[in-house]
N, C-alpha and C positions, 0 to 999 in steps of 0.2 A: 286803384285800377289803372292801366297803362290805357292811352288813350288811345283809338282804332281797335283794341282785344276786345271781346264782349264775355262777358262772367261764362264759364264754363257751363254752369247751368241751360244759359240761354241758347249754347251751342247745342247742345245733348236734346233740348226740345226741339229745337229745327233742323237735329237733323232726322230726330223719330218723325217727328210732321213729313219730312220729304219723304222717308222709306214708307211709311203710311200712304201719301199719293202716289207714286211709283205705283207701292202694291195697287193702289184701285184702280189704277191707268190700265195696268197690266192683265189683271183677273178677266175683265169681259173678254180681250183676247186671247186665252186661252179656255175657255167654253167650260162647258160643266163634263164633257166629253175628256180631258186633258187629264181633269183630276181624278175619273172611272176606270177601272182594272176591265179594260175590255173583256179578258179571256174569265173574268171570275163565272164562279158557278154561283145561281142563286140558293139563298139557303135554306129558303122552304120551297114546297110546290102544293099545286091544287091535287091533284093527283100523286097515287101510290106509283102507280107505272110511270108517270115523269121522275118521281125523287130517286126510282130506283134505277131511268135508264143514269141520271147523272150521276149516279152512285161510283160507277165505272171510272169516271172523269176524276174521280177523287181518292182513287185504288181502293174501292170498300165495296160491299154488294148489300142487297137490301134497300130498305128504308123502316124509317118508323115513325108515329105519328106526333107531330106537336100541335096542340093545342085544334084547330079545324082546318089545320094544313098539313104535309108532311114534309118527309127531311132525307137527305140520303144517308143510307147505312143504317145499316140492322142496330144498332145502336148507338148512343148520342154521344160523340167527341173520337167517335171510329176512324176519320178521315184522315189520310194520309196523304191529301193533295196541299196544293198552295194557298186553297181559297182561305178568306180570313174568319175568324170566328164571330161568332156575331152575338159573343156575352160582351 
């Protein structure tokens, strides 16, 4: 080994240990807010009339029921918005 170089190894762990700190440095300021899709729609609701006014927000009408909540759109995978699926 050439003397001053450190094993390739030992490089590759410090610099995962730094990008590691960095991230934890980083995460508190950027909030739990930063990593949330403000505009998403929720995917259940307590109410019929809530899942169905969101329904509109996701080009579908209706709602139907899952499990003792409900959902929008007359049917289950109907939506044709952006919001994400939540299988």
């Amino acid at each position: 080994m050439t003397q001053g170089l450190a094993p390739s190894g030992l490089v590759r762990n410090n610099t995962f240990r730094l990008l590691v700190a960095i991230g934890l440095a980083v995460l508190p300021l950027l909030g739990g807010s930063a990593l949330a899709n403000p505009t998403a729609v929720p995917a259940t609701y307590a109410t019929k009339a809530e899942a169905e006014a969101a329904a509109s927000k996701l080009g579908c009408t209706g709602a139907h029921p899952m499990g003792n909540q409900w959902m929008p759109c007359a049917q289950h995978g109907q939506a044709s918005g952006s919001a994400p699926s939540h299988h």
